[in-house]
N, C-alpha and C positions, 0 to 999 in steps of 0.2 A: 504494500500500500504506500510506502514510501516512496515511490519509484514513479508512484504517480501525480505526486505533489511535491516536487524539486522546493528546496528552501530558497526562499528569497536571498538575493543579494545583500540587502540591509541587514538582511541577523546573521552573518557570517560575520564569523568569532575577527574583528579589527584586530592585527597588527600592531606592535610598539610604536607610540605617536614618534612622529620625525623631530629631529631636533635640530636644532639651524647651528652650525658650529662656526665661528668667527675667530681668526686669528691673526692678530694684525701685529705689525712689526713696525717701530717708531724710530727713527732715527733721530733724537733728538740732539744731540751733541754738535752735528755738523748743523742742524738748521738754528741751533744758540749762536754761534761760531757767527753766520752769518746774518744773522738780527742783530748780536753785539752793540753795532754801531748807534743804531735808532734810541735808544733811551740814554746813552751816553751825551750825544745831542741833547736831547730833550732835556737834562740832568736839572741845568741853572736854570730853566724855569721852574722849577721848586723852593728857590728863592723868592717868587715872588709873593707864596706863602706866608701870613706872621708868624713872625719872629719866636712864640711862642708855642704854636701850633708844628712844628716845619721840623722833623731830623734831617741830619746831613743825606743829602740829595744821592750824593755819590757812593756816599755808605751805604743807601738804601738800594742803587743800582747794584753794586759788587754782593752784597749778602743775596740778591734775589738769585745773579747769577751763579752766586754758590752752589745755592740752595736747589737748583735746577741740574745743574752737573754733579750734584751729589745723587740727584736718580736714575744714573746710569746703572744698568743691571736690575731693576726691579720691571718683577714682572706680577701683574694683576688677574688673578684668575676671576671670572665670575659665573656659575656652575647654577645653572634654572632647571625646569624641566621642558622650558622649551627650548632653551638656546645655552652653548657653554661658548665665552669669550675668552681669549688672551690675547692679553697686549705686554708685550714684551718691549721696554723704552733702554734704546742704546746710543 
């Protein structure tokens, strides 16, 4: 009796949902390298900040670019059930 009423398409037992995998690679070192210039520029109009409001401009530029080439090597997993990302910043 089976044989004569085939199962529908729609109740057949779904498959492990798909997952979208993303893995991106960042070169960030070389493109620091050549932004560099742009805020160095920009620095002394931070001057025109008051006097009591305002840290050293230039201090503020070199700590940021520390702080950026210090995240060479980190890599950010992020692990969903629909999607797993990594980004790897070198």
């Amino acid at each position: 009796m089976s044989a004569a009423y085939p199962m529908p398409a729609a109740a057949a037992a779904p498959g492990p949902p798909r997952r979208t995998v993303v893995r991106l690679w960042l070169p960030l070192t070389p493109l620091l390298w050549l932004l560099a210039p742009v805020p160095l520029l920009l620095a002394p109009l931070g001057y025109l900040v008051p006097p009591r409001m305002r840290p050293d401009p230039f201090f503020l530029v070199f700590a940021m670019g520390e702080l950026l080439l210090a995240l060479r090597g980190t890599e950010v997993l992020v692990d969903t059930a629909d999607a797993y990302v990594r980004l790897k910043i070198l």
